[in-house]
mmCIF file as Biopython writes it, N, C-alpha, C and O atoms, coordinates in Angstrom:
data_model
#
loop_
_atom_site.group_PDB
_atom_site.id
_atom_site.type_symbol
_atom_site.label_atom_id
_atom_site.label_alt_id
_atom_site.label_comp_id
_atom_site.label_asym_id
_atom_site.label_entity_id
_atom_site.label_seq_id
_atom_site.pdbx_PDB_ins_code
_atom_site.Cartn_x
_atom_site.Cartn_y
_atom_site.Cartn_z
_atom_site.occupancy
_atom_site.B_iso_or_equiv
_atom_site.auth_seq_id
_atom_site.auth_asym_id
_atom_site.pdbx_PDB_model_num
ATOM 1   N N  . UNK A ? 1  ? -88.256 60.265 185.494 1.0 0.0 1  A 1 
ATOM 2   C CA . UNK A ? 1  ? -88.242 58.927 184.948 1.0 0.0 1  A 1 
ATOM 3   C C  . UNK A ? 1  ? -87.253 58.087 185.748 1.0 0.0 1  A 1 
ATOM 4   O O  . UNK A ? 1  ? -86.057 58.360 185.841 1.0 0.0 1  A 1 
ATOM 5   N N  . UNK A ? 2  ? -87.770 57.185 186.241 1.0 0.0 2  A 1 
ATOM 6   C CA . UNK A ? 2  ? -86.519 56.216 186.957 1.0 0.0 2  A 1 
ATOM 7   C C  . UNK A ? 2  ? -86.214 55.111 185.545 1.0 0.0 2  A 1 
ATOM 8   O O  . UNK A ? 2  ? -86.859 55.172 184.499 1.0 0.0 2  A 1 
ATOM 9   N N  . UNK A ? 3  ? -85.099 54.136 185.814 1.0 0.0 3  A 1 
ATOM 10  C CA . UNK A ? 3  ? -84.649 53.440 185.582 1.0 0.0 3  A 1 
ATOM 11  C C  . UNK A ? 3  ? -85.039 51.979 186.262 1.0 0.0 3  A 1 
ATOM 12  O O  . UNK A ? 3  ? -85.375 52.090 187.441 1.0 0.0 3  A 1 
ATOM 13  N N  . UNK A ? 4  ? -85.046 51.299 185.996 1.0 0.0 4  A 1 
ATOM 14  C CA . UNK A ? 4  ? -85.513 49.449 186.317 1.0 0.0 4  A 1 
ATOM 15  C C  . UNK A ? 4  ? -83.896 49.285 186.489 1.0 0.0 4  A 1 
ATOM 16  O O  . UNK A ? 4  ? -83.132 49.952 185.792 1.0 0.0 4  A 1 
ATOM 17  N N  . UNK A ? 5  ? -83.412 48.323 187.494 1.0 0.0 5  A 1 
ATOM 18  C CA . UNK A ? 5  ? -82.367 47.826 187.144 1.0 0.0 5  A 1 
ATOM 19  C C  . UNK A ? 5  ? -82.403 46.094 187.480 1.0 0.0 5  A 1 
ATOM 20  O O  . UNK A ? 5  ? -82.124 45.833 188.650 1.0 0.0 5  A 1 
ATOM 21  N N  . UNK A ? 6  ? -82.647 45.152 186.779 1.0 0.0 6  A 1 
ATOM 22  C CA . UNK A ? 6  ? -83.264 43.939 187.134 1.0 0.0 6  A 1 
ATOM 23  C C  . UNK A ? 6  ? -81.944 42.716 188.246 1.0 0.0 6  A 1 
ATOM 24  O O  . UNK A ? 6  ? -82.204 41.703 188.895 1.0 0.0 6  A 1 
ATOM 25  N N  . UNK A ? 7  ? -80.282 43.602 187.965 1.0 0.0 7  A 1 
ATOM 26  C CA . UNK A ? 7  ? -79.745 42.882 188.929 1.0 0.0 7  A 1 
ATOM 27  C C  . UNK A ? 7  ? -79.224 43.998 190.172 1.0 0.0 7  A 1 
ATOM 28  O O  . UNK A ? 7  ? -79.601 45.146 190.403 1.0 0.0 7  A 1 
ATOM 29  N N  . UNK A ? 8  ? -78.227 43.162 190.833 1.0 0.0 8  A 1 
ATOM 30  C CA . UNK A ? 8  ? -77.975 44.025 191.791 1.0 0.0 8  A 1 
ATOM 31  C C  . UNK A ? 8  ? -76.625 44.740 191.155 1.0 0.0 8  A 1 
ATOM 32  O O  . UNK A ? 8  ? -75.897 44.200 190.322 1.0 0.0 8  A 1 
ATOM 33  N N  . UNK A ? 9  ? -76.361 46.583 191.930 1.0 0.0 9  A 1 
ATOM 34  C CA . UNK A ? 9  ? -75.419 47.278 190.658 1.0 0.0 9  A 1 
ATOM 35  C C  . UNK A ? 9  ? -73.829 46.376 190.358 1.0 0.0 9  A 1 
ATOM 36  O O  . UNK A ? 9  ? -73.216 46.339 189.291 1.0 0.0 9  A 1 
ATOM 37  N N  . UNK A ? 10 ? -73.420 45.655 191.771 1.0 0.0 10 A 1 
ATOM 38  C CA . UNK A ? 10 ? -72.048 44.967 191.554 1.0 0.0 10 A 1 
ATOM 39  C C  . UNK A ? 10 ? -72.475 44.154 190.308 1.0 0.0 10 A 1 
ATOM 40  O O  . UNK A ? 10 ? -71.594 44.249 189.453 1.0 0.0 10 A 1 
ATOM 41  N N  . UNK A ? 11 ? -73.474 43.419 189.917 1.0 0.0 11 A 1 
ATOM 42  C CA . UNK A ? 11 ? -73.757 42.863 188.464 1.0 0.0 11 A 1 
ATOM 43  C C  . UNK A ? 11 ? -73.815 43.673 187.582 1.0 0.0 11 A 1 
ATOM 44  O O  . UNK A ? 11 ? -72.993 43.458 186.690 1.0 0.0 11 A 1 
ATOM 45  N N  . UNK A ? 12 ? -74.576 44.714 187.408 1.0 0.0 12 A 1 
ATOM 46  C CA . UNK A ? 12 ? -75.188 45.093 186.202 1.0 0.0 12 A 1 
ATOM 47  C C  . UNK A ? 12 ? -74.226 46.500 185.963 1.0 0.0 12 A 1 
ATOM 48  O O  . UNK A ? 12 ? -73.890 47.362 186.776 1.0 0.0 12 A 1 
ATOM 49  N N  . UNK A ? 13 ? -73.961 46.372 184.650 1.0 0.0 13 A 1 
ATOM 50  C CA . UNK A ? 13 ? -73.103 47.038 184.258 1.0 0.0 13 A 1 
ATOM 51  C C  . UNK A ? 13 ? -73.133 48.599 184.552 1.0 0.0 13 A 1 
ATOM 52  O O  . UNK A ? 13 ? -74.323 48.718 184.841 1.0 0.0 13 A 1 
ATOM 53  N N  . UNK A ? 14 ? -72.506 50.073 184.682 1.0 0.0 14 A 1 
ATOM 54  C CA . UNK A ? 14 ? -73.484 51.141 184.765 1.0 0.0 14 A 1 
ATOM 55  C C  . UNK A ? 14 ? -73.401 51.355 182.780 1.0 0.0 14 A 1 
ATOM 56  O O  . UNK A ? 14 ? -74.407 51.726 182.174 1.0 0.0 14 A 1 
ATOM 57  N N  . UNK A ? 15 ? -72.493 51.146 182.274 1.0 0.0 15 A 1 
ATOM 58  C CA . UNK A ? 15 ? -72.577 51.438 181.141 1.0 0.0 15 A 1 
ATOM 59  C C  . UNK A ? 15 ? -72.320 50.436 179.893 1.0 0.0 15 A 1 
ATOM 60  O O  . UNK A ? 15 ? -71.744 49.385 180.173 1.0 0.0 15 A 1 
ATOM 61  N N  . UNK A ? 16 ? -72.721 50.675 178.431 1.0 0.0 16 A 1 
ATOM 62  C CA . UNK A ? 16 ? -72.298 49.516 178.018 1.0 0.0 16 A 1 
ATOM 63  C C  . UNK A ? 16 ? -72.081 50.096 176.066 1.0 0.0 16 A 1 
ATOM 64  O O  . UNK A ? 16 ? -73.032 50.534 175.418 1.0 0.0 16 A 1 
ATOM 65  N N  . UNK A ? 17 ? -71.018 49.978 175.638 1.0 0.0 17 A 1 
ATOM 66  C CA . UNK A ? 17 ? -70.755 50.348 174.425 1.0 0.0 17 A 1 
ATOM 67  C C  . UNK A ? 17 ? -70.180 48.878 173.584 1.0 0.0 17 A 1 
ATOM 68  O O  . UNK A ? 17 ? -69.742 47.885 174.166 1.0 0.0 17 A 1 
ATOM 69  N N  . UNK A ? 18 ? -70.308 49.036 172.123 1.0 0.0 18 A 1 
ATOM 70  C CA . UNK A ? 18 ? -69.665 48.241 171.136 1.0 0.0 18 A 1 
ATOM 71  C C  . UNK A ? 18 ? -68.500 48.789 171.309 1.0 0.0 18 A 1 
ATOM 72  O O  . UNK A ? 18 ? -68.136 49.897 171.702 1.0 0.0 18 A 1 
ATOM 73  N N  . UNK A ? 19 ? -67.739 47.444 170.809 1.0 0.0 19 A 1 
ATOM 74  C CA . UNK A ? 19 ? -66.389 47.599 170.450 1.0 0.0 19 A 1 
ATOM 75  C C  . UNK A ? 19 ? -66.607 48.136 169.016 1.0 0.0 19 A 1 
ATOM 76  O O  . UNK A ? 19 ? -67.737 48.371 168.589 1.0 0.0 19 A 1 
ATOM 77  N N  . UNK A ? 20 ? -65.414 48.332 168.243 1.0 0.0 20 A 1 
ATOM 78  C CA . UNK A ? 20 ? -65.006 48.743 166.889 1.0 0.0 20 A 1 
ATOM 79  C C  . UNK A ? 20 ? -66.213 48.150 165.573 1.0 0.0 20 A 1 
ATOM 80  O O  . UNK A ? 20 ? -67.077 48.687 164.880 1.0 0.0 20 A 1 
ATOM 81  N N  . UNK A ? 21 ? -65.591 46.578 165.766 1.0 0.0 21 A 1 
ATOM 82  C CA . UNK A ? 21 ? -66.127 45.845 164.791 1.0 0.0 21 A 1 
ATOM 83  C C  . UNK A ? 21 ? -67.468 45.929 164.691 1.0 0.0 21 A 1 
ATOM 84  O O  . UNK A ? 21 ? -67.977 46.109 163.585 1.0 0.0 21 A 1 
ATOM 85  N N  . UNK A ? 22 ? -68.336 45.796 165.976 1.0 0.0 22 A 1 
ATOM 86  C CA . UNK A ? 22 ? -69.830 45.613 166.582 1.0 0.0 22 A 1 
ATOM 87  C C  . UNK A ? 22 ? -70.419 46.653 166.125 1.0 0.0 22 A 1 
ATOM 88  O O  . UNK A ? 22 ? -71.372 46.653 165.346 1.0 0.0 22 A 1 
ATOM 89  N N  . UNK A ? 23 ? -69.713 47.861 166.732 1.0 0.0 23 A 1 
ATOM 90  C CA . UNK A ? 23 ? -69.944 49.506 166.496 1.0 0.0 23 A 1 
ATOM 91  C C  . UNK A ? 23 ? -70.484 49.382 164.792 1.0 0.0 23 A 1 
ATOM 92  O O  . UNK A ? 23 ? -71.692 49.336 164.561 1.0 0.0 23 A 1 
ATOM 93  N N  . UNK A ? 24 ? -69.547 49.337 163.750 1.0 0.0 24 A 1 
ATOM 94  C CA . UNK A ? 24 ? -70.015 49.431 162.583 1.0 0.0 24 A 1 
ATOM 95  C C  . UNK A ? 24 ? -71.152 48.080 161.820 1.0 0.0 24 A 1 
ATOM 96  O O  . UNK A ? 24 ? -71.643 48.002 160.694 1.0 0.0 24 A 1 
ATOM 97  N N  . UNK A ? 25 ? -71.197 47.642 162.399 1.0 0.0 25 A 1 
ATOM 98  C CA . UNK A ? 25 ? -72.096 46.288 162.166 1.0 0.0 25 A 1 
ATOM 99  C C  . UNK A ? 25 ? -72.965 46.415 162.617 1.0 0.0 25 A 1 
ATOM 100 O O  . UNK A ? 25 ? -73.854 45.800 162.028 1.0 0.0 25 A 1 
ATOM 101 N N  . UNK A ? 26 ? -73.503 47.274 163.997 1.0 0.0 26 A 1 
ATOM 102 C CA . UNK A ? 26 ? -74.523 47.740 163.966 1.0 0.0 26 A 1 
ATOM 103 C C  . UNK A ? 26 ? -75.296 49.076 163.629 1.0 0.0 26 A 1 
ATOM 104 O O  . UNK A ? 26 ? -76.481 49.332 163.842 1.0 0.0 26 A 1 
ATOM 105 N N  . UNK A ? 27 ? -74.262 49.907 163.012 1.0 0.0 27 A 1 
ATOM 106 C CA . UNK A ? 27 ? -74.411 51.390 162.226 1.0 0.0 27 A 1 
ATOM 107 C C  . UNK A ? 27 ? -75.025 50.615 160.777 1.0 0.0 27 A 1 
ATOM 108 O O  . UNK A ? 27 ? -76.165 51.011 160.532 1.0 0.0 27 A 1 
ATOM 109 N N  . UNK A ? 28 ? -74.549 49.689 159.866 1.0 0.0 28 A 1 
ATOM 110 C CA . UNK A ? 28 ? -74.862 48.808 158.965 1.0 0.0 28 A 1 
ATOM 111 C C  . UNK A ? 28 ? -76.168 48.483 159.321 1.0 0.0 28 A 1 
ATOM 112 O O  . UNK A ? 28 ? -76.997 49.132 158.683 1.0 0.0 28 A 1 
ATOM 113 N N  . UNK A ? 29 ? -76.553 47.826 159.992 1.0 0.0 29 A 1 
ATOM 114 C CA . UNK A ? 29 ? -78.250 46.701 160.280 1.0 0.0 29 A 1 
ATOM 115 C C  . UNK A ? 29 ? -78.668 47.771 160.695 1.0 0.0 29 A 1 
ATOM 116 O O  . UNK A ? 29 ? -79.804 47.675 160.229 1.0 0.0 29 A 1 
ATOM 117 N N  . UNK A ? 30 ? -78.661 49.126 161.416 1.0 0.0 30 A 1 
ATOM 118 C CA . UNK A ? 30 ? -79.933 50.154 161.607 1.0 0.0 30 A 1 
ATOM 119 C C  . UNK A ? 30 ? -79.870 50.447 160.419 1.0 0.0 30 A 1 
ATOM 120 O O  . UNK A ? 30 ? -80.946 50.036 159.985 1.0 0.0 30 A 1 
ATOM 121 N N  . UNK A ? 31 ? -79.176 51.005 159.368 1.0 0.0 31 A 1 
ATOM 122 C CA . UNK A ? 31 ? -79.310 51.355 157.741 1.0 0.0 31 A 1 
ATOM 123 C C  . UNK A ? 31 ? -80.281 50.562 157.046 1.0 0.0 31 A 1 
ATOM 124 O O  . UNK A ? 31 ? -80.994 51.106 156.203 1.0 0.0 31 A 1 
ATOM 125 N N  . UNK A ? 32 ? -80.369 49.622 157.241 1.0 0.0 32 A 1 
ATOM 126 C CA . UNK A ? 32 ? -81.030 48.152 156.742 1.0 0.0 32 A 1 
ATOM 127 C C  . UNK A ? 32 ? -82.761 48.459 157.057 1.0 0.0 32 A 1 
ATOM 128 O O  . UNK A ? 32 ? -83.603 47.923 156.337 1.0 0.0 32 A 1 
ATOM 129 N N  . UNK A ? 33 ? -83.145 49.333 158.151 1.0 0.0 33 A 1 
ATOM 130 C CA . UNK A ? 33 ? -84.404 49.766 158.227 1.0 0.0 33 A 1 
ATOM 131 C C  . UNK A ? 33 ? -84.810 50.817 157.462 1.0 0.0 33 A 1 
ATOM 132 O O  . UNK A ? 33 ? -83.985 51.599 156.991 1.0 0.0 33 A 1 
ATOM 133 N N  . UNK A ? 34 ? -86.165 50.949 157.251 1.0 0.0 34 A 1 
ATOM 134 C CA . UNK A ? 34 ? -86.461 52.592 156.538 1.0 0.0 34 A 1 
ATOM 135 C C  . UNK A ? 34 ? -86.592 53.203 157.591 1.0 0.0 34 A 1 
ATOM 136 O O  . UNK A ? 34 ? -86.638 52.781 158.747 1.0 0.0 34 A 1 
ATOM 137 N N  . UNK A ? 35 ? -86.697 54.940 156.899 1.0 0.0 35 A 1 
ATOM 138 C CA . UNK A ? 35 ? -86.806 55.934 157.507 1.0 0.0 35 A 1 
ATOM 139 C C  . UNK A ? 35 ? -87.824 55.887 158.629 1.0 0.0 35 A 1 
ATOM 140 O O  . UNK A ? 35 ? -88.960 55.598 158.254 1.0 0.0 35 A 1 
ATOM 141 N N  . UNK A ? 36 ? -87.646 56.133 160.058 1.0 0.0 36 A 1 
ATOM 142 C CA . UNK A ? 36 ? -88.430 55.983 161.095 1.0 0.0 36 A 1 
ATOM 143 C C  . UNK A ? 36 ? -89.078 54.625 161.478 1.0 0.0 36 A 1 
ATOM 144 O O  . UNK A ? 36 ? -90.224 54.551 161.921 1.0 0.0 36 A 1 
ATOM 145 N N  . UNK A ? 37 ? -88.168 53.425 161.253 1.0 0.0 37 A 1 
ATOM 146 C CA . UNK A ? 37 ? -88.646 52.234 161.633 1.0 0.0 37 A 1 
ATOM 147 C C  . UNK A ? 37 ? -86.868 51.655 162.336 1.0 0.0 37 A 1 
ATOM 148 O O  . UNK A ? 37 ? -86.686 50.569 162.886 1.0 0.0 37 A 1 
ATOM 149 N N  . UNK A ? 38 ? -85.963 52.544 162.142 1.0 0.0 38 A 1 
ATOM 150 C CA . UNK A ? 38 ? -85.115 51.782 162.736 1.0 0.0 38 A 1 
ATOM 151 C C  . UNK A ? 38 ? -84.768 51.368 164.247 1.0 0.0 38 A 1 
ATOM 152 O O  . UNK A ? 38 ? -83.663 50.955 164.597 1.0 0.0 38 A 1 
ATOM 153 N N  . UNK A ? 39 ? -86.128 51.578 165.279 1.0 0.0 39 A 1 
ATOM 154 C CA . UNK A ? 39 ? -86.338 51.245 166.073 1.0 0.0 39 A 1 
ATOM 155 C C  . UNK A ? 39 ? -85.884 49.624 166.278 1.0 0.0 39 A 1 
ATOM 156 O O  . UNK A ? 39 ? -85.131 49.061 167.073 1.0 0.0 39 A 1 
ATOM 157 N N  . UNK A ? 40 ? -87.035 48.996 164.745 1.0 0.0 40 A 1 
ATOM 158 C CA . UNK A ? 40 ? -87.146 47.503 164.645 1.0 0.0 40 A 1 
ATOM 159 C C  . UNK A ? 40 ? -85.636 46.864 164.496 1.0 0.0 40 A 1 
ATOM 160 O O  . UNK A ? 40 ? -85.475 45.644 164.466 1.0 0.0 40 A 1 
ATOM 161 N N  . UNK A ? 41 ? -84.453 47.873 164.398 1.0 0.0 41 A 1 
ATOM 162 C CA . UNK A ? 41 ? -83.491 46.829 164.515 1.0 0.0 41 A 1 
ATOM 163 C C  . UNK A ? 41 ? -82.961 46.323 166.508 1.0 0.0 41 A 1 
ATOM 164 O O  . UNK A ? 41 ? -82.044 45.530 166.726 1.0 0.0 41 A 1 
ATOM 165 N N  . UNK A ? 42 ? -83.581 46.833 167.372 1.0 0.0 42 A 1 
ATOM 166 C CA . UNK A ? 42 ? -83.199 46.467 168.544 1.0 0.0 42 A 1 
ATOM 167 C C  . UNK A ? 42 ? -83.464 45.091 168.921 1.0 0.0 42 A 1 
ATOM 168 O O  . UNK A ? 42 ? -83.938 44.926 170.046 1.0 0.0 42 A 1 
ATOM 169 N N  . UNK A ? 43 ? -83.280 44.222 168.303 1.0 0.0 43 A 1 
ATOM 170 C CA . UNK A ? 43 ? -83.055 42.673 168.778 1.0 0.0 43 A 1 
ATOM 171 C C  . UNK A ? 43 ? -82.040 42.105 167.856 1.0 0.0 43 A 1 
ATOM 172 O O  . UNK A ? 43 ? -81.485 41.056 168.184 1.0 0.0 43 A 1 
ATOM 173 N N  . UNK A ? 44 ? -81.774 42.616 166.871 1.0 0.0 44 A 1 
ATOM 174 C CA . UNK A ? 44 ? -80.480 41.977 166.070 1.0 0.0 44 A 1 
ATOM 175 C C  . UNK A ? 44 ? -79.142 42.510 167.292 1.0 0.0 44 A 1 
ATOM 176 O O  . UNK A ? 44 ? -78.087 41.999 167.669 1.0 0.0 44 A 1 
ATOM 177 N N  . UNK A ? 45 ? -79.819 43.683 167.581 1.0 0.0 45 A 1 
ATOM 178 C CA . UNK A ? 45 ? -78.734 44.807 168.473 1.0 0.0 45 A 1 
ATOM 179 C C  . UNK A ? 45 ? -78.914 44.273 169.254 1.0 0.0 45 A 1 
ATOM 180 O O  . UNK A ? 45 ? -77.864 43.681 169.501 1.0 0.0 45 A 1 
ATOM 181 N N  . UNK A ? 46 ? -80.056 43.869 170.340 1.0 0.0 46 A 1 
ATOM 182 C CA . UNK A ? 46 ? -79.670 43.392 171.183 1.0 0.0 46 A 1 
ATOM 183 C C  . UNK A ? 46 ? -78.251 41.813 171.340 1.0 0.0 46 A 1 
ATOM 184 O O  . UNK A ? 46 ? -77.143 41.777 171.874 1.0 0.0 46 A 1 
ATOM 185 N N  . UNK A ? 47 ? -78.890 40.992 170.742 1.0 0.0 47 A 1 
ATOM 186 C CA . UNK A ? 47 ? -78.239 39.319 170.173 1.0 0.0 47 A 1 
ATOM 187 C C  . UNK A ? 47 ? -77.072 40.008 170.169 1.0 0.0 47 A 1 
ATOM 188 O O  . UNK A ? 47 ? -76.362 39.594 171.085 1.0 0.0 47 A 1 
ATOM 189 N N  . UNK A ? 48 ? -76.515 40.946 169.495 1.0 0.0 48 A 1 
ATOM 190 C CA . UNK A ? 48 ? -74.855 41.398 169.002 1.0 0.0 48 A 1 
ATOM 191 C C  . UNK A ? 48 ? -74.099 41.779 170.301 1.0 0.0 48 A 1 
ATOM 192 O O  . UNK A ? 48 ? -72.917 41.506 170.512 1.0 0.0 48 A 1 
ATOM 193 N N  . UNK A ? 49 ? -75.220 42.679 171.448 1.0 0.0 49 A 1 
ATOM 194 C CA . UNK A ? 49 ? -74.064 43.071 172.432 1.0 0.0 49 A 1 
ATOM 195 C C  . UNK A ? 49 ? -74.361 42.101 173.661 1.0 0.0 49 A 1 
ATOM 196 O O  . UNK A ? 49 ? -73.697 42.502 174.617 1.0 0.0 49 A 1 
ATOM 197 N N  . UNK A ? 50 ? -75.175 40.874 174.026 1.0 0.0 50 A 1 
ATOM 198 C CA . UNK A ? 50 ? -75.375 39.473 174.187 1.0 0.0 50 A 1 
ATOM 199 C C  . UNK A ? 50 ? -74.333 38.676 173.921 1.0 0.0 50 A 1 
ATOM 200 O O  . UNK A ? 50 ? -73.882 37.854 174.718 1.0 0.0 50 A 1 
ATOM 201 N N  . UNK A ? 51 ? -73.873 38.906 172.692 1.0 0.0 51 A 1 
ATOM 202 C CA . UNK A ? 51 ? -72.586 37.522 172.258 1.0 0.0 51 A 1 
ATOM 203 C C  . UNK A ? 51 ? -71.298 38.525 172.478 1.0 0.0 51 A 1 
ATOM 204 O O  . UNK A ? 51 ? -70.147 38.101 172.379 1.0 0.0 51 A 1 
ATOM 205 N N  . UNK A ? 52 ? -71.537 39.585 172.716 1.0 0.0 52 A 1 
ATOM 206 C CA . UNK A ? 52 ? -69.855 40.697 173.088 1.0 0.0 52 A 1 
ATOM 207 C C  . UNK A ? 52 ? -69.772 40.395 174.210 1.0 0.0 52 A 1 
ATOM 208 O O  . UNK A ? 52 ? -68.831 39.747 174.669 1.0 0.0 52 A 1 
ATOM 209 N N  . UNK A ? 53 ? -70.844 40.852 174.921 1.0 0.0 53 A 1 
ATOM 210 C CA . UNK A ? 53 ? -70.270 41.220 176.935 1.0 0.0 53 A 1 
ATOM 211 C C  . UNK A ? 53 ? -71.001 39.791 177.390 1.0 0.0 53 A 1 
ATOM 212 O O  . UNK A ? 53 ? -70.855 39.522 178.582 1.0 0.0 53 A 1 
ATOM 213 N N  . UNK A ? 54 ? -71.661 38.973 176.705 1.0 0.0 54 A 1 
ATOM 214 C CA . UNK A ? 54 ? -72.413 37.698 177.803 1.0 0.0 54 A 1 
ATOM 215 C C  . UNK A ? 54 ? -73.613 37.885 177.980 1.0 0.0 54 A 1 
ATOM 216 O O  . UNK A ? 54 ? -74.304 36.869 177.902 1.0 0.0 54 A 1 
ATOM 217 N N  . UNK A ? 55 ? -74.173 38.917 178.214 1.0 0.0 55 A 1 
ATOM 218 C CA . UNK A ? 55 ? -75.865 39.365 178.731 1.0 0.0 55 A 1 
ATOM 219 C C  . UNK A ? 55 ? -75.906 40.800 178.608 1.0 0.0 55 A 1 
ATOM 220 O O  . UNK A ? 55 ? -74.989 41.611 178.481 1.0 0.0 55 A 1 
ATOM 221 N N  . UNK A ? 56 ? -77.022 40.932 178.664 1.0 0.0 56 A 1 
ATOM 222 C CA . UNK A ? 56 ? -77.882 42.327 178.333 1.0 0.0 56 A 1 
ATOM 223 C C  . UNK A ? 56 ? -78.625 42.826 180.063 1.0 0.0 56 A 1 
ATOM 224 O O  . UNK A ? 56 ? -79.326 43.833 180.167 1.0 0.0 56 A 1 
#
């Protein structure tokens, strides 16, 4: 399986984690899905680590 990487690597991050606050705020909103749909929270998740680091 390769990877896409859409900038060049000096841009694009190699890794990328929540801080503290983010971390549990988004442990919270995947809870918020049922069982085997918490896929559907990856755009709240995305928007959250968007307004942390700037871009995705």
């Amino acid at each position: 399986m390769s990877v896409r990487r859409l900038a060049e690597e000096q841009f694009q991050p190699a890794n990328f984690s929540f801080n503290e606050e983010n971390a549990v705020w988004a442990e919270a909103t995947i809870r918020k899905y049922p069982e085997g749909r918490q896929q559907s929270a990856v755009i709240p998740l995305l928007m959250r680590a968007q307004e942390q680091d700037g871009w995705v």
